[in-house]
C-alpha positions, 0 to 999 in steps of 0.5 A, a space after each residue: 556675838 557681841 553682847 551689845 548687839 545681843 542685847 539690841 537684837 529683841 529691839 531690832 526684832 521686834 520693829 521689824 516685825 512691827 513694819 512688816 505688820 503695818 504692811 499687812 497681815 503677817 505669819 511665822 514661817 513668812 517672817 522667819 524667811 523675811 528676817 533671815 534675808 537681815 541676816 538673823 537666824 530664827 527658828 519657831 521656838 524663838 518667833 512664836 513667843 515673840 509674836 505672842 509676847 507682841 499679841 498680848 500686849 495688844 500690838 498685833 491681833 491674831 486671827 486663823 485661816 485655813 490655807 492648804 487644808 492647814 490651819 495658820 495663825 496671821 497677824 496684823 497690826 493693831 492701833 497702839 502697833 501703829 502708835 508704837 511702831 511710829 515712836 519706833 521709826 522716830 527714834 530710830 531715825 534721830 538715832 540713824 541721823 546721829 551716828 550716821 553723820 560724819 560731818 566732823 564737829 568741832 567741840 565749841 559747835 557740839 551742845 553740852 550734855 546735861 550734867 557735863 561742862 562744855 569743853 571736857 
């Protein structure tokens, strides 16, 4: 795989956990399922810690019910999910808007980077 996007996928991981969250209380196998019609392939040895790891940063909370006689873990969004997964949509956003705009440009009508001289 290519390690940019090896290195991107936690990222990617994350904020669509995150959605899904903000759309309502949310558990691993259910995500599992979810993530693998992206095309990523998880097992629970890869999800549950991400979810723990988002838990106890307080994004998610967790709570447990019995379903089917079983007990499962469900979580859902918490405030500073919600302020994150806003922060999240922007950036990504912005970043959509960017590299998916192929208007061309030409180089005087393009702002200069900071620290670089316009024309180089």
């Amino acid at each position: 795989m290519n390690p940019i996007l090896k290195s991107l996928y936690p990222a990617f991981l994350r904020a669509h956990i995150l959605h899904h969250a903000a759309e309502g209380p949310i558990y691993g196998v259910e995500m599992i399922e979810e993530l693998g019609r992206h095309g990523y392939r998880l097992s629970p040895g890869t999800l549950y810690p991400i979810l723990h790891t988002l838990e106890r940063g307080g994004y998610l909370k967790q709570r447990s019910m019995v379903v089917g006689g079983r007990a499962r873990k469900y979580y859902a969004i918490t405030a500073l999910g919600r302020k994150t997964l806003r922060e999240i949509k922007i950036k990504v956003w912005e970043l959509a808007r960017e590299v998916l705009d192929d208007t061309p440009r030409s180089s005087s009508s393009r702002p200069a980077r900071p620290g670089r001289a316009v024309g180089r």
